[in-house]
Structures are given as C-alpha cells and as structure tokens.
ZAMARGU-4260 file (C-alpha; in steps of 0.2 Angstrom, whole numbers, plus 5000, padded with zeros to 4 digits):
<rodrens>
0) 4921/5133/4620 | 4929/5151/4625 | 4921/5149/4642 | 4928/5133/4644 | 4945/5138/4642
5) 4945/5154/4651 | 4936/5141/4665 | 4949/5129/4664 | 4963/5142/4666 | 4954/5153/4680
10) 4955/5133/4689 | 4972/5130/4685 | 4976/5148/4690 | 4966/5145/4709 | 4977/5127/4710
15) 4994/5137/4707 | 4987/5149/4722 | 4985/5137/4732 | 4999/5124/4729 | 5012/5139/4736
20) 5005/5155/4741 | 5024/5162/4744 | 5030/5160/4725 | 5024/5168/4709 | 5012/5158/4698
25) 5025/5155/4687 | 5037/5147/4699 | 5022/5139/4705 | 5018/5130/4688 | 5038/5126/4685
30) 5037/5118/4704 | 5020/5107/4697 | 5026/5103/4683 | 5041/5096/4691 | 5032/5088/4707
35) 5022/5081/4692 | 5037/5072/4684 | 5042/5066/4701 | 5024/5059/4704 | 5021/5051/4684
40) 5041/5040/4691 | 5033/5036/4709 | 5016/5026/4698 | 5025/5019/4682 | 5017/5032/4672
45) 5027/5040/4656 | 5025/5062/4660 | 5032/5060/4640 | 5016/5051/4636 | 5005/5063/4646
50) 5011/5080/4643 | 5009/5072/4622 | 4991/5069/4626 | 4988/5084/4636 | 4994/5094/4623
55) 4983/5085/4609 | 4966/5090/4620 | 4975/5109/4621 | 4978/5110/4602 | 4960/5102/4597
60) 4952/5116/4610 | 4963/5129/4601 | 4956/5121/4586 | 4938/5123/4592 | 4936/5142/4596
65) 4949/5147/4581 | 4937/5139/4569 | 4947/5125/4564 | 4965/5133/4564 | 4981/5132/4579
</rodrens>
C-alpha cells in the first residue's frame, strides 16, 4: 500500500506540472481545486459530497499502511 500512495502522489505531482508549468505546485493545486469547484457547479455535482468522499478513501489508505491508525 506505501507504493500506492507514493504512486498516487508522484501522479498527482506530474498532473500539477502539467496543468501550469509557470506557477508553483502549490498554486497549481489551489488553481485545481478551484477549476474543480467550478467544474462539480457546470455538471450538477456537489464538490462538498466529493471532497467528503475523497477524503474517506484518503483516511482508510492512511489506515492501511499505519496499521489501523490516522
């Protein structure tokens, strides 16, 4: 499972390099996130309801390769 998650933030790291190769990562992810929200009102979804469930695969990863603790 620690390959998994070190996989899936190496991917999220390439994305963010690509989505604006002028801006630091970190404005990058803020720019995302927002596009995101922007992107969740344009197709009826609920960014709330998503980020919840996102958040919910995170913590049971976490859970995973911490041996049953957060």
């Amino acid at each position: 499972m620690k390959s998994l998650i070190r996989y899936r933030a190496a991917r999220c790291r390439r994305v963010l390099l690509r989505y604006d190769s002028d801006s630091e990562l970190q404005t990058c992810l803020v720019d995302f996130l927002a596009d995101a929200r922007h992107w969740c009102d344009r197709n009826q979804h609920s960014f709330a309801d998503l980020d919840r469930k996102a958040y919910e695969h995170y913590s049971a990863e976490l859970v995973d390769v911490r041996g049953g603790r957060l």
